[in-house]
C-alpha positions in Angstrom: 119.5 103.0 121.4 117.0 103.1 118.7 114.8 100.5 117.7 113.1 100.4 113.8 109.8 99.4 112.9 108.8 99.3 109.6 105.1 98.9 107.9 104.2 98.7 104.1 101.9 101.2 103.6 98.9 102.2 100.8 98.6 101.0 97.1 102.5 102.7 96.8 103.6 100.4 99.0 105.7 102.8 100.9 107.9 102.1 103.8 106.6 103.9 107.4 109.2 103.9 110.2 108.6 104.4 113.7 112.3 105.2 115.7 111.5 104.3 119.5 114.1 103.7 122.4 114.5 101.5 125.2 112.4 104.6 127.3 109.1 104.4 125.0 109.6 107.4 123.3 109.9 107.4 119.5 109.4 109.2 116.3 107.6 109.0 113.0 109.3 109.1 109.8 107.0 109.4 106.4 103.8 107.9 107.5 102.1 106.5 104.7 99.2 105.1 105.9 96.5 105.4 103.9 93.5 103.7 104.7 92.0 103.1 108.1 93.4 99.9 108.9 96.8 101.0 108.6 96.1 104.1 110.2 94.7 102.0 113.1 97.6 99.0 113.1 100.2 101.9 113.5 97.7 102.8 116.3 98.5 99.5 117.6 101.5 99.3 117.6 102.2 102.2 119.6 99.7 101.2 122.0 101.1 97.4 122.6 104.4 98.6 122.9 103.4 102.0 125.4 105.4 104.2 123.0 105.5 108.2 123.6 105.2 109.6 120.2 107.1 112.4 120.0 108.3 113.7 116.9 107.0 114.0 113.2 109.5 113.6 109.9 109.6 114.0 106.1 112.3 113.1 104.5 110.2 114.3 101.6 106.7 115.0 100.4 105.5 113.1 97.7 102.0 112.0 98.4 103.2 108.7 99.6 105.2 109.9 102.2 102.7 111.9 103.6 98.8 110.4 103.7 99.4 109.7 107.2 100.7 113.1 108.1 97.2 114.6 110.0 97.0 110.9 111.5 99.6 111.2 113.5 99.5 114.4 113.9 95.9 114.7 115.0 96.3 111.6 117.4 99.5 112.6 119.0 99.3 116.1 118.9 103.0 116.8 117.0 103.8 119.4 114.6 106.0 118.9 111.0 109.1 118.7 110.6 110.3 118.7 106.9 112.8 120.7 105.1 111.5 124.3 103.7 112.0 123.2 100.3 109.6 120.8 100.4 106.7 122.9 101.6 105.5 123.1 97.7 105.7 119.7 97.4 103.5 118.8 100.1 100.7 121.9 99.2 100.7 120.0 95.8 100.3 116.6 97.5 96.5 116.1 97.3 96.5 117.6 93.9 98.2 114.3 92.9 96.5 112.1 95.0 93.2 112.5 92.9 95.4 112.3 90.1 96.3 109.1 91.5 92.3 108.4 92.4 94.2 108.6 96.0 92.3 111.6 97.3 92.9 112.2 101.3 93.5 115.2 103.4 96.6 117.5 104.1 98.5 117.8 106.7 97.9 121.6 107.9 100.1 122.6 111.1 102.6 124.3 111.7 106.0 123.6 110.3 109.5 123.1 111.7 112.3 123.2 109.2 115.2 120.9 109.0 118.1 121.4 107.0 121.6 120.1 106.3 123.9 119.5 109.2 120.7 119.2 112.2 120.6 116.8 114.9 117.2 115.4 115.8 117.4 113.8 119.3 115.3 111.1 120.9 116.2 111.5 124.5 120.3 110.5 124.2 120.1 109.3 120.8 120.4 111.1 117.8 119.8 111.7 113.7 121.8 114.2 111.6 120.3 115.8 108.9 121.9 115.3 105.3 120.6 117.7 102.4 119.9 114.9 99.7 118.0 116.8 97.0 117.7 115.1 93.3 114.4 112.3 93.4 112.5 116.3 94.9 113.6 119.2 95.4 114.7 119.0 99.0 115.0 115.8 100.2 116.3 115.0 103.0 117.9 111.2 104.9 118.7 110.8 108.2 121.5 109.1 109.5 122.4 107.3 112.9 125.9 107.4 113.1 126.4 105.8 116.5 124.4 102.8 115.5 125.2 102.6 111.8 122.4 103.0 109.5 120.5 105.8 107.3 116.8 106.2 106.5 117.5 107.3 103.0 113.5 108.2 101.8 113.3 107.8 97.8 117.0 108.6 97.4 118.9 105.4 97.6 116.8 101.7 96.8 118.4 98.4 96.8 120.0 97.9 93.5 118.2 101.6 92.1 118.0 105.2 92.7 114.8 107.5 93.5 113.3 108.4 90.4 113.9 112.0 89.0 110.9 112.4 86.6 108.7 113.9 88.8 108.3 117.9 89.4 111.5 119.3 90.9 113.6 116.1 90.5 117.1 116.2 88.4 119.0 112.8 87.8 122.2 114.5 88.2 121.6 116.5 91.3 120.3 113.1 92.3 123.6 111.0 91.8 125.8 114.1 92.9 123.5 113.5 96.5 124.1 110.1 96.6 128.1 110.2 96.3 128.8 113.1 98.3 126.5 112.4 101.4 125.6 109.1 101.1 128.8 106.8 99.8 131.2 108.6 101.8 129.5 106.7 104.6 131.2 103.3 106.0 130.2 100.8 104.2 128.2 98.0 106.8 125.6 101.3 107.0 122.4 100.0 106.8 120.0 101.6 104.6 115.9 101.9 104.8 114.9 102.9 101.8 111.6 104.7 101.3 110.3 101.7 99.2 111.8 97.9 98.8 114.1 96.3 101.3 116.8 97.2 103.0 120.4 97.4 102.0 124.0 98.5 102.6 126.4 101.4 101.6 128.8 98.8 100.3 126.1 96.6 98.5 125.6 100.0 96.2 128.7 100.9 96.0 129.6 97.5 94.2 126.0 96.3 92.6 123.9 99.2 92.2 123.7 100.0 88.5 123.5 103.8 88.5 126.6 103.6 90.6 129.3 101.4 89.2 
């Protein structure tokens, strides 16, 4: 069964999430820490709780998503995994952090690509992949059937969508993403959005104004 943990990350205020399991082991998705403190307090928590990192996510790779990339994979010794589309995104990365006056330093291992249809396992427990491009230009969210909820990245927001004015995003390949992958989910599905709180399929379905 997975557990979620979720920080608030850099001036962005970006949503980390660390996946774990009732066997320690657990998984990274987006790490935005970006200063030392929140670097360390992820440190922490892994520690307290005698987690065995394991894997390393993007479900995309806007700067925000991705300051704590060579963290965590420095400290725990994991490699990238990320869909190939988004490999320009995150070369451009620290272009637009000091474009941001958020300067920091790539991630630069080696990369494992993830695409549509993939099932990312945590011992017995697992993600599929769901292609989700629109907000960039291959974003990804993973989904937990079995237990009913979706890490959705900049997609899908609580009441809003990602937003599609950035290089590589496209409002309508954006919606098109969201009603073929992600509202033809049940409805009580639980979604952690990349920024904001959480929310449900159904919630959007009936309040979200890019959807009615």
């Amino acid at each position: 069964m997975f557990y979620i943990k979720s920080f608030e990350f850099s001036p962005i205020q970006e949503n980390t999430y660390i996946l774990y399991n009732e066997f320690n082991n657990c998984l990274f998705i987006d790490p935005g820490c970006y200063f030392e403190e929140e670097q360390g307090q992820l440190a922490l928590f892994v520690e307290k709780n005698g987690l065995h990192p394991s894997l390393l996510l993007n479900t995309h790779c806007h700067l925000d998503h991705v300051f704590g990339n060579k963290f965590i994979a420095e400290k725990y010794h994991l490699e990238l995994h990320l869909h190939e589309g988004e490999v320009p995104v995150l070369n451009f990365a620290p272009t637009s952090g000091l474009m941001y006056n958020l300067p920091f330093d790539n991630y630069l291992g080696k990369f494992h690509f993830l695409k549509d249809g993939d099932t990312i396992r945590l011992g017995e427990d697992e993600l599929s992949v769901l292609f989700t491009p629109g907000h960039s230009p291959a974003s990804i969210s993973f989904y937990c059937k079995a237990q009913g909820f979706l890490i959705s990245g900049d997609v899908l927001f609580r009441q809003s969508i990602g937003r599609t004015d950035l290089p590589g995003g496209n409002y309508d390949t954006l919606i098109s993403s969201i009603k073929e992958k992600l509202l033809v989910l049940p409805e009580e599905t639980v979604v952690y959005s990349g920024h904001g709180t959480p929310t449900t399929i159904g919630f959007e379905k009936r309040n979200n104004p890019y959807l009615t």
